[in-house]
C-alpha positions as CSV (number, residue, x, y, z in Angstrom):
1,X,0.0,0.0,0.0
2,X,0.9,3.7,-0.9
3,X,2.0,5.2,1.6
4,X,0.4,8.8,1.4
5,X,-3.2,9.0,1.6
6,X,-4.9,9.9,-2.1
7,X,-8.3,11.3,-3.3
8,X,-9.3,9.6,-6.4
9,X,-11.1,11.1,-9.5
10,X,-13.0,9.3,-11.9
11,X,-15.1,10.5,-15.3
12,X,-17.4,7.7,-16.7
13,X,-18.2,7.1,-20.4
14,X,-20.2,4.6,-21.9
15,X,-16.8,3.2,-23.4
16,X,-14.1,4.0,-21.1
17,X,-13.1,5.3,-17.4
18,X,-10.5,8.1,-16.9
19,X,-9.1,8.0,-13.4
20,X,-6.8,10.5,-11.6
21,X,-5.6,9.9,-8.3
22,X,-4.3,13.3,-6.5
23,X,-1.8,14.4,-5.4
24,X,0.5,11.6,-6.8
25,X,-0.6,13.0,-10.4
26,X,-1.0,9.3,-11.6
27,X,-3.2,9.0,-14.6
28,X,-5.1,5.7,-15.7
29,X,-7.4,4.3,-18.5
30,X,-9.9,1.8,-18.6
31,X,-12.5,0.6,-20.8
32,X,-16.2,0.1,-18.9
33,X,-16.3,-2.9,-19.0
34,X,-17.2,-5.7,-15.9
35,X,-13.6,-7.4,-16.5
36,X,-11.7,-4.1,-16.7
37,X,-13.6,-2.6,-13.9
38,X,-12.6,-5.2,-11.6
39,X,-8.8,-4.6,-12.8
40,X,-9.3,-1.5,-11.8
41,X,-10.6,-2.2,-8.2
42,X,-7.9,-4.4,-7.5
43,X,-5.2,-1.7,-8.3
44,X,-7.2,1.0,-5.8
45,X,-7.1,-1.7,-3.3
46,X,-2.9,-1.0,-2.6
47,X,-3.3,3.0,-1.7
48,X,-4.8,4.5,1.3
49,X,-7.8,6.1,-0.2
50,X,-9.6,9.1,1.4
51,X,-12.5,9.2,-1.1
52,X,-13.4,8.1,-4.9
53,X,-15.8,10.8,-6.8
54,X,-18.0,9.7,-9.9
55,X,-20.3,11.7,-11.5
56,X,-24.2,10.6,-12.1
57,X,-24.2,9.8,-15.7
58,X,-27.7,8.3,-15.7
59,X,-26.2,4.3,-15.4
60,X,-23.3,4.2,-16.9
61,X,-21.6,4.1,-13.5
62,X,-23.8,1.7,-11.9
63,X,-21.4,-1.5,-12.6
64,X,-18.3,0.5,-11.4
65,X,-20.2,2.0,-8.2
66,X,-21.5,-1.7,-7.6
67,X,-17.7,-3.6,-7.2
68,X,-16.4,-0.5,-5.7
69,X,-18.6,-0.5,-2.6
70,X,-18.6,-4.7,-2.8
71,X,-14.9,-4.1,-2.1
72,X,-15.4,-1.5,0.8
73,X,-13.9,1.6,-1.0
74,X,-15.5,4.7,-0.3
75,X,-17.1,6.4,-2.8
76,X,-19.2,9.6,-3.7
77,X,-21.2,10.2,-6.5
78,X,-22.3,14.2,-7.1
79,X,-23.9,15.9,-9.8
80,X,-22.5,16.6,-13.1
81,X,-23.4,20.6,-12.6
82,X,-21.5,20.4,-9.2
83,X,-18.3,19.1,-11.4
84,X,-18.7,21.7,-13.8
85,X,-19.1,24.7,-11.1
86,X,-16.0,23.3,-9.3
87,X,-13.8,23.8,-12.4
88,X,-15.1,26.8,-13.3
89,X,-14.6,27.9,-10.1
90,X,-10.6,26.9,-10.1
91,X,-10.1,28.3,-13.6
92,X,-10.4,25.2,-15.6
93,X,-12.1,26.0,-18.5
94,X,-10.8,23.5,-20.6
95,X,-12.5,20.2,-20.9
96,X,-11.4,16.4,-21.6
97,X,-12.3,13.1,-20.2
98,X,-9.0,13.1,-18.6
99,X,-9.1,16.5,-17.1
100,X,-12.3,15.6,-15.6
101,X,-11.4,13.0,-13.7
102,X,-8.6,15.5,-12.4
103,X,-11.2,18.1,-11.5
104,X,-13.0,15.0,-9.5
105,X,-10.2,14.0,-7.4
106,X,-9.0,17.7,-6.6
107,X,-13.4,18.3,-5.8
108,X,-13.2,15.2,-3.3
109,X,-10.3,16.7,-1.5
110,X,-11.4,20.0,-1.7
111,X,-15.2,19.6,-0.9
112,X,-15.1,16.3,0.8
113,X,-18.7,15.2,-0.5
114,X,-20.4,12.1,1.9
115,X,-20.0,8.8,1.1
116,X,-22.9,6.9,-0.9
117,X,-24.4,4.1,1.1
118,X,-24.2,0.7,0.6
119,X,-27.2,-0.7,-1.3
120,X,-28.5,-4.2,-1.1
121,X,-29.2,-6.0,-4.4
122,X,-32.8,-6.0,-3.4
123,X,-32.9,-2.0,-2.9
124,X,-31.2,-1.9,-6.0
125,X,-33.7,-3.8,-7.7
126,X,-36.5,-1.9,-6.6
127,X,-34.8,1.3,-7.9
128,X,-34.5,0.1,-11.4
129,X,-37.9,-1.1,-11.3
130,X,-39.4,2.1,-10.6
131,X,-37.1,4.1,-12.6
132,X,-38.4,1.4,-15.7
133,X,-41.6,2.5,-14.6
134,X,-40.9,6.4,-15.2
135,X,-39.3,5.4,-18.6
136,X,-43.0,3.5,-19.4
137,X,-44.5,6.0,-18.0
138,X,-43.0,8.6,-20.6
139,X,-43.7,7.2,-23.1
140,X,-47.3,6.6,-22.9
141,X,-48.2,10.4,-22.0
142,X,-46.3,10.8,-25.7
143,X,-48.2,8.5,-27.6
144,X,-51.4,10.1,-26.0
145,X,-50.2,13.5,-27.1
146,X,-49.6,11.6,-31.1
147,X,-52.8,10.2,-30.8
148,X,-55.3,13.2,-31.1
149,X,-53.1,14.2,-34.3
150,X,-53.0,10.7,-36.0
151,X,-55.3,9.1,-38.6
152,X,-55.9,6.0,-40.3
153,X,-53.1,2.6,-39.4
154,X,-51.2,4.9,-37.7
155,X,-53.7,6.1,-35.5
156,X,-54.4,1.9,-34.8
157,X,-50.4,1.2,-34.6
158,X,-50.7,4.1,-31.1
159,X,-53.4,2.7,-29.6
160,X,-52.1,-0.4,-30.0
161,X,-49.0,0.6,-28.4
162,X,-50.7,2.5,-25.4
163,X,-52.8,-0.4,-24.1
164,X,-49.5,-2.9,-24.6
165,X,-48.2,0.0,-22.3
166,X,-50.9,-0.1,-19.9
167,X,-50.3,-3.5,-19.2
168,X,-46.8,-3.9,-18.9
169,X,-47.5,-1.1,-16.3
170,X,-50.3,-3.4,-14.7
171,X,-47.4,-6.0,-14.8
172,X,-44.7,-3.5,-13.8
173,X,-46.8,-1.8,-10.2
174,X,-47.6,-6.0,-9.4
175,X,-44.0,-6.7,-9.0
176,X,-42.7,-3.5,-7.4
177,X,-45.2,-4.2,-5.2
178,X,-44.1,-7.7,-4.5
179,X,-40.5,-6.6,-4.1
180,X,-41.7,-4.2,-1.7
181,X,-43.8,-6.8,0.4
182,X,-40.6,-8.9,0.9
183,X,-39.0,-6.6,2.9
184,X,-40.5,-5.6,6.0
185,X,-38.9,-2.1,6.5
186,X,-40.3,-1.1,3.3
187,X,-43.5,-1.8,3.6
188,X,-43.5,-0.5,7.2
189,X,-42.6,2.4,5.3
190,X,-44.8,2.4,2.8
191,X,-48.0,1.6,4.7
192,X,-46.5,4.6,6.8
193,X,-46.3,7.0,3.9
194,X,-49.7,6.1,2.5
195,X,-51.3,7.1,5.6
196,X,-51.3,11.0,4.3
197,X,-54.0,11.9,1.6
198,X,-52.5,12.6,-1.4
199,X,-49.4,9.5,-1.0
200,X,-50.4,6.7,-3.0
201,X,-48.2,3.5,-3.7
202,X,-46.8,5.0,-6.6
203,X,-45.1,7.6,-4.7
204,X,-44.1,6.0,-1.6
205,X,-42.4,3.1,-3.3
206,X,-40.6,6.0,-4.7
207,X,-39.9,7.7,-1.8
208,X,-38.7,4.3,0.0
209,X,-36.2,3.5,-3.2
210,X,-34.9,7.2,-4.5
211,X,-34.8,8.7,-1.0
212,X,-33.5,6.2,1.6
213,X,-32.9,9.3,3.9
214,X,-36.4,10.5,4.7
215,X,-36.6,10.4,8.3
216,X,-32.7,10.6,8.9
217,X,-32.2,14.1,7.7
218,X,-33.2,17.9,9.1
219,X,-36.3,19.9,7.3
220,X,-33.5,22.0,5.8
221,X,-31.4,18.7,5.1
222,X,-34.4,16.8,3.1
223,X,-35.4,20.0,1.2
224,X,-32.0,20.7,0.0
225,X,-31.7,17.0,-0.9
226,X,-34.9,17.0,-2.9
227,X,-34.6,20.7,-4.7
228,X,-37.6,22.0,-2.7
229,X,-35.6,24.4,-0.8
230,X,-35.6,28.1,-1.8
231,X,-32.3,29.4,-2.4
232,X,-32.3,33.8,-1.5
233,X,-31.2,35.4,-4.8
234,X,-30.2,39.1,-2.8
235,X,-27.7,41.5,-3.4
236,X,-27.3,44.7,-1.4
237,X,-30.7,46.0,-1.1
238,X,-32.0,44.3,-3.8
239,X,-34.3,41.3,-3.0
240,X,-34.7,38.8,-5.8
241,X,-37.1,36.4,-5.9
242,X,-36.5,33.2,-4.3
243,X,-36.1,29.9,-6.3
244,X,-35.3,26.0,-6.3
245,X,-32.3,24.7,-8.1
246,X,-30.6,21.3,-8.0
247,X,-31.8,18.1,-6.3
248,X,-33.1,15.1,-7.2
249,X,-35.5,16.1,-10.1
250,X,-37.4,12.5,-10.3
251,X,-38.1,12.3,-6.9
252,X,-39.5,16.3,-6.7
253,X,-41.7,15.2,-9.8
254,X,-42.9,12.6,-8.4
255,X,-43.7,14.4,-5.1
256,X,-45.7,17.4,-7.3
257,X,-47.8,14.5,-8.5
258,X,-48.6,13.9,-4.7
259,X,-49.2,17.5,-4.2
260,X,-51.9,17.8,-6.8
261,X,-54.0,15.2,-5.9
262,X,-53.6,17.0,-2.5
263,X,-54.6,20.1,-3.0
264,X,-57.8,18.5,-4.2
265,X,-58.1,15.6,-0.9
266,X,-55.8,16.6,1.6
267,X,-57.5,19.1,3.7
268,X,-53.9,20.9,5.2
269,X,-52.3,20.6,2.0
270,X,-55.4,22.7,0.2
271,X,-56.1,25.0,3.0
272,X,-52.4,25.8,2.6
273,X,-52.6,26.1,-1.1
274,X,-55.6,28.3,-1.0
275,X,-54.5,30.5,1.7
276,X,-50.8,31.1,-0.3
277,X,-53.2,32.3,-3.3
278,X,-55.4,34.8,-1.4
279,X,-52.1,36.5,-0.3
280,X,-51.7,37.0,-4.1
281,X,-48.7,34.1,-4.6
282,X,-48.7,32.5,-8.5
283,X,-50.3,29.1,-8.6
284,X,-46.9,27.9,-9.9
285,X,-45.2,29.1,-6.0
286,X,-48.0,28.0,-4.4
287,X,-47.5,24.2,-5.2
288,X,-43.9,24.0,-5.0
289,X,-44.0,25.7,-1.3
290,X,-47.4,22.5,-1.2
291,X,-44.5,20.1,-2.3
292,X,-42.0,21.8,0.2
293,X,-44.5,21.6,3.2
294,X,-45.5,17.7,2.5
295,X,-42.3,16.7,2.2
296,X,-41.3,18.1,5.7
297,X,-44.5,16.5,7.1
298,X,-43.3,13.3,5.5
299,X,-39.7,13.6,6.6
300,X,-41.2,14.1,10.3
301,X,-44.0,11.1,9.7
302,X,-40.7,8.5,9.1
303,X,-38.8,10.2,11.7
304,X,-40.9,9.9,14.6
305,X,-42.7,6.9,13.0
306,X,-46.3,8.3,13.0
307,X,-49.2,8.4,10.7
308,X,-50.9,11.1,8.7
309,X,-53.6,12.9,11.0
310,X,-54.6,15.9,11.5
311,X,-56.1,18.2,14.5
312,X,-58.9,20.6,14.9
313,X,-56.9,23.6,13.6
314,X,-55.8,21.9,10.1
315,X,-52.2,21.2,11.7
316,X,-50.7,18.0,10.6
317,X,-49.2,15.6,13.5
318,X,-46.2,14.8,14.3
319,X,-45.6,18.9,14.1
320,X,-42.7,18.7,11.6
């Protein structure tokens, strides 16, 4: 083993991996494959790591995430925007595969992002399952959106195609759900979640797979997480207008779905709403701060491990 302690960078491609490990300045190359992926581990395994940073590239990391946390190496994975910022803000304006992976290592020792946990094959499972869904779920609302245009055989060929659709989805939400019913924390969870008007099993068996730290995490903490959080755009005396930015975009989609059904059976949710609009807020502010509000109710719910209810005065318990 090395004996100085390194922070290692690495940018994925669907072809190859460019790693960097700082400050020793050595550079390596592999192709992103299972076999060469496992080379790789094996020659991480002789320094004394700090931290390994990936970027989210939508799956292509998922095999080299998966042996690096079977061996035990630490590993972050950030957002590509949080990459980009970080080498704008050093002066590297230049951009390669190779000088990414630089600009990783040099972010992890700089910025020191947290460790991803660990997931089990199972949880794993579940999250490609419901991310499949999303996919299906996509492209039905397009061929709904063809359909009103189309004529004739092509007219047929969509409809066709959304009810094959609406039964691999049938076939899709049947074995999420059986996933989900093998594991007793998650349906714990689940049957928790669904408690609160507006939560269906859609969206908690989202919650449960794409945000594993509802419940562990601060108001502030889960609302940063998400992208719910609004972020003060002031200077001097000028007050801009407060906004979200960042986050994880499926999971705040997936949580204005829950909000909108809210605002229609969820009597703090629309009482909320309805009082935000009568103080002359957009429609558009008033549901995100709707999707900000149930998430922090939701965040308390797992936390203290207490259903949805709801007193006299419209105040949701546990008082998040």
């Amino acid at each position: 083993m090395e004996n100085i302690s390194v922070w290692v960078g690495i940018d994925v491609s669907k072809a190859t991996l460019d790693v960097y490990i700082r400050p020793i300045g050595k550079a390596l190359k592999f192709a992103n494959t299972e076999l060469e992926i496992f080379n790789l581990v094996e020659q991480l395994k002789f320094y004394d790591l700090n931290l390994i940073v990936l970027e989210a590239t939508g799956g292509l990391e998922t095999e080299l995430v998966i042996q690096l946390q079977a061996a035990m190496l630490p590993v972050a994975l950030i957002n590509p925007r949080q990459g980009r910022n970080f080498a704008k803000a050093t002066g590297k304006l230049a951009k390669t595969d190779a000088i990414d992976a630089q600009i990783l290592a040099h972010f992890g020792e700089a910025m020191k992002p947290q460790v991803l946990n660990i997931e089990s094959q199972a949880s794993r499972q579940l999250g490609e399952l419901i991310s499949r869904r999303r996919q299906l779920v996509e492209m039905q609302t397009a061929e709904k959106n063809r359909r009103s245009r189309a004529r004739g055989k092509a007219l047929a060929d969509i409809e066709a195609h959304i009810e094959y659709l609406d039964e691999r989805l049938k076939q899709l939400n049947q074995e999420i759900e059986q996933l989900t019913q093998n594991n007793q924390q998650w349906i714990e969870k689940v049957n928790l979640l669904k408690t609160t008007p507006g939560i269906g099993q859609v969206i908690s068996t989202t919650l449960v797979s794409d945000l594993p730290e509802l419940g562990q995490l601060t108001a502030k903490q889960i609302s940063r997480l998400v992208g719910v959080a609004p972020i003060n755009h002031d200077s001097g005396q000028h007050k801009g207008k407060r906004m979200i930015n960042g986050g994880r975009a499926h999971v705040r989609a997936t949580l204005y779905m829950g909000a909108v059904v809210a605002m229609r059976h969820n009597p703090v949710i629309k009482a909320f709403y309805e009082r935000l609009v009568e103080r002359g807020k957009s429609k558009k502010l008033a549901l995100t701060a709707c999707v900000h509000k149930m998430l922090v109710i939701l965040n308390a719910m797992v936390r203290d491990n207490l259903p949805w209810r709801v007193t006299d005065n419209l105040q949701p318990i546990p008082n998040a």
